[in-house]
C-alpha positions, 0 to 999 in steps of 0.5 A: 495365554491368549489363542492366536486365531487365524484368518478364515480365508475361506469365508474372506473369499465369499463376501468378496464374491458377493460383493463383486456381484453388487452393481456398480452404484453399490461399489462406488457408494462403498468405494466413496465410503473407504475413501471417506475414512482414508482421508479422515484418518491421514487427516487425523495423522498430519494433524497429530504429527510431531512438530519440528522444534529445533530448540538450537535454531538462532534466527531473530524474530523477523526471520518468522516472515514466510514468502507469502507474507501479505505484509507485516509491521514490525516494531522495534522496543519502546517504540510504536507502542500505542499504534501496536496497541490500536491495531492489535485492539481492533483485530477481532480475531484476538478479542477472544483471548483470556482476559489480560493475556496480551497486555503484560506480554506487550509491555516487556516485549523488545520486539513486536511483529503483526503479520498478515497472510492470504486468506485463500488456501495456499500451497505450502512446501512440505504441508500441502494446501492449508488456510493460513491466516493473521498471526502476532509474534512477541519478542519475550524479554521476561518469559516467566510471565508467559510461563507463569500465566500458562499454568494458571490458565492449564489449571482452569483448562484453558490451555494444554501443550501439545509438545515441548522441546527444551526451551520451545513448546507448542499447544491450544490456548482454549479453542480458538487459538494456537500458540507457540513459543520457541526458546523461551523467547519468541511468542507466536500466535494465531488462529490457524495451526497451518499458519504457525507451522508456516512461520516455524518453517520460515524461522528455520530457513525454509521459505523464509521471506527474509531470505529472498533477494527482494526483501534484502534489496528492499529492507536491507540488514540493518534494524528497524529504527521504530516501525517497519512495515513491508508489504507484498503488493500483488499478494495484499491486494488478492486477499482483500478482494477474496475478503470482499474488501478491495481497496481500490488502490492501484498497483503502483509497486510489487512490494516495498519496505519502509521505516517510520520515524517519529519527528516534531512535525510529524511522521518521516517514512523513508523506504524503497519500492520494487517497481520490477523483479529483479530478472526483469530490472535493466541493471544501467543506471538511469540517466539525470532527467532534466528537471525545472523547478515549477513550485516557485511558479504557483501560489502557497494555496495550492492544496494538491501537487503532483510534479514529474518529468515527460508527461507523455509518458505519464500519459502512456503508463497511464492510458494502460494501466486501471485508469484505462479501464474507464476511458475509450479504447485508444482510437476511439479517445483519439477520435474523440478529442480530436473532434473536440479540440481539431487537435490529435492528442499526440501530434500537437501535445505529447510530442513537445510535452518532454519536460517538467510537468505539473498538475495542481489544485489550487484553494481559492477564497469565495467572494459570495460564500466565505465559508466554501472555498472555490478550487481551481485547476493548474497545468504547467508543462515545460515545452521542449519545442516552444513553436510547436506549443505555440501552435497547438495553442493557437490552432485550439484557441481558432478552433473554440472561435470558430466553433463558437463554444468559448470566447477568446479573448487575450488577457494580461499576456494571456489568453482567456476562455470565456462561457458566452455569458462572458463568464472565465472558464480557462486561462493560458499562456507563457511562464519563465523557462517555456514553461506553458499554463493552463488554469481552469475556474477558480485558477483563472484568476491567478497571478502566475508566478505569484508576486514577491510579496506572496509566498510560492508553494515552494517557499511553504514551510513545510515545503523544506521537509523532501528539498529540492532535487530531481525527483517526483513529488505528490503534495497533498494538503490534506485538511483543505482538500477535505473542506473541498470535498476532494481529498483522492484516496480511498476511505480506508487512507482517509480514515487514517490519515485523519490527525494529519494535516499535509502529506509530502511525497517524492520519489525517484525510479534508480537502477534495478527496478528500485524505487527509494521514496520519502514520505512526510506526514504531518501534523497540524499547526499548533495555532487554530488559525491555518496560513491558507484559510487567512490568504487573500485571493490573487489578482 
């Protein structure tokens, strides 16, 4: 039997002598050791503590979302596959995986899900400050293939369980990668252990995105018809820039939620955005705006279209939002314009600017150079007070006269600008309904409304995909704007939106803060002549 020994409390009280007679750069080296291994020995212990696989819990594959989820794409069975494929294909965090490990997995799964989590250190409730990063979820409709393939890969110590509970189980798959399988169902993997403590706390109702009232005003209850994507606006754009990828895009919504759906033309994206959060949301319902149709007014060459209601609203949402950080202070714009024009911005413009409004770009053919089409400029605003319009035009058109910077000269019951080599530059006048134009360069030789032989961008066949009706609306013709050299996104949108042809937009701001917003992308003509590069300039 082993002799008990006791503590020599005698020789415990000398070295504390001595070491309180050391100088204090002493005891706080020593002090700063002690905390060293304090800290790397808790650390040891939260690492190793046992994991919460609650092998009863009933929650779908969705319910693996954490609040601060950047966003994610689920896709629904047979559906999506070749995207799900590309995407997971170029995520270079899991081309370390073993060989043929993912793809039998992708194949019989019923339900795919790619998230994508804040780089930076994020505090999560009951785990402290970790690192979460991108993880893949499988919906497993035959497990046995997993299973099958984690023993072969234990064998070759490739992988080891860390824990197992019933049907669940958690562990290392070779030195990268965590993965986790809860009820022989769902398959969760990633690179970072916080990340997949995150999604199994999440999945068992503890800060569960699925669960908060955004989410559920935005995507609802009901099933994902092919593809789902959501996205966290403010969160998805801080990691980027923390990555050093800014994407330059502007926040044009808090979050939104929207399912794809495959058509014979192309993609159809239906969804809602949240433009405000729901405490701050006015919950009357918003008036009709009134609204005058304005596509029927310009030719089917028009490449870029953006059409809305109340221009000097756009103007001030505008003025005080990322555009504004490239233009003068208010006053200092104000001033200048005013110089410029002897017109002030808001006294003769806004204020009778109330209506429909549009802006365009239209693609007309060069007479010197067929193969670089020439762009013109379109502006057509619906005059709530017509004398006022008058007037501001009238006081410009004096003011470039007496200035000597254009000429003016009326023209076909409009008024064209000319450079003093004679030379047009701009065109305006009156349209049906008040409305007002003004075409800038290659637009200045329009026919406006076009004649009733020429077709109207509103009589376009893939105008009937979004209809008519009072909403805002973004056309985007995107393979002539590319031969313009003016297609306005990003190159990361453009790289994507490569095999499209056109993209239709419209959208309409309802009660609550919510958005609803359809969106067309489609796909070229099947005939390799295009209608717009065999149209005729206007006369």
């Amino acid at each position: 039997m082993p002799v008990k020994v006791r503590p020599d409390w005698a020789k415990l009280r000398r070295r504390w002598r001595i070491l309180r007679r050391r100088s204090q750069r002493d005891r706080l080296v020593l002090g700063a050791i002690a905390g060293v291994v304090l800290a790397v020995t808790v650390s040891l212990l939260w690492w190793q503590r046992p994991w919460n696989l609650n092998d009863s819990a009933t929650s779908a594959l969705v319910d693996l979302q954490p609040q601060e989820t950047a966003a994610s794409l689920l896709f629904s069975a047979d559906q999506g596959d070749r995207l799900f494929r590309s995407l997971a294909s170029e995520a270079d965090w899991l081309k370390q995986l073993p060989a043929d490990f993912l793809e039998p997995l992708v194949d019989q799964a019923s339900e795919r899900l790619l998230l994508w989590l804040p780089s930076s250190q994020t505090p999560i409730p009951g785990l402290g400050t970790q690192s979460l990063q991108a993880a893949i979820a499988l919906e497993l409709t035959q497990p046995e293939l997993l299973l099958d393939r984690l023993q072969v890969l234990e064998r070759q110590q490739q992988w080891r369980i860390e824990q197992r509970s019933g049907q669940s189980l958690v562990g290392r798959l070779g030195d990268r990668y965590s993965l986790l399988l809860l009820r022989n169902r769902y398959l969760v993997l990633s690179e970072s252990d916080a990340t997949l403590r995150r999604l199994l706390s999440a999945y068992l109702g503890e800060g569960s995105l699925t669960q908060t009232a955004d989410y559920q005003r935005l995507c609802g209850s009901t099933p994902a018809t092919e593809l789902r994507l959501y996205f966290d606006w403010p969160v998805l754009q801080s990691a980027s820039t923390q990555a050093g990828d800014a994407w330059g895009l502007p926040p044009v919504a808090e979050a939104a939620c929207a399912d794809f759906v495959t058509q014979s033309e192309g993609i159809q994206i239906q969804g809602k955005a949240l433009t405000e959060s729901e405490t701050t949301a006015s919950t009357s319902p918003q008036p009709p705006r009134p609204r005058q149709e304005l596509r029927s007014q310009v030719p089917a060459e028009t490449v870029l279209w953006f059409e809305s209601v109340n221009l000097a609203q756009f103007w001030q949402a505008i003025s005080g939002g990322p555009i504004a950080l490239q233009l003068p202070s208010g006053q200092q714009f104000d001033r200048d314009f005013e110089a410029l024009t002897s017109t002030q911005l808001q006294r003769d413009w806004l204020s009778w600017s109330q209506g429909s409004y549009a802006i365009g770009v239209v693609q007309n053919p060069n007479p010197a150079n067929q193969s670089q089409p020439r762009a013109g400029l379109i502006l057509l605003v619906q005059a709530s007070n017509r004398r006022q319009a008058e007037q501001s035009w009238q006081k410009l058109d004096e003011h470039l006269k007496k200035t000597g910077q254009l000429k003016v000269v009326p023209a076909r019951g409009s008024t064209l600008w000319q450079l003093p080599d004679g030379r047009p530059i701009a065109r305006h006048g009156w349209l049906r309904n008040n409305v007002s134009f003004l075409t800038v360069a290659a637009g200045t030789t329009l026919t406006l409304p076009p004649p009733s032989d020429r077709p109207s961008l509103a009589t376009t066949p893939t105008a009937a995909l979004t209809g008519d009706g009072p909403s805002d609306r973004l056309i985007l013709k995107l393979t002539q704007l590319r031969q313009l050299g003016l297609l306005p996104l990003p190159k990361l949108l453009q790289d994507r939106l490569q095999p499209f042809d056109q993209l239709h937009l419209q959208w309409q701001k309802s009660r609550a803060g919510v958005t609803p917003f359809e969106l067309w992308l489609t796909l070229p003509p099947s005939d390799s002549v295009k209608p717009d590069d065999a149209a005729e300039p206007d006369n």
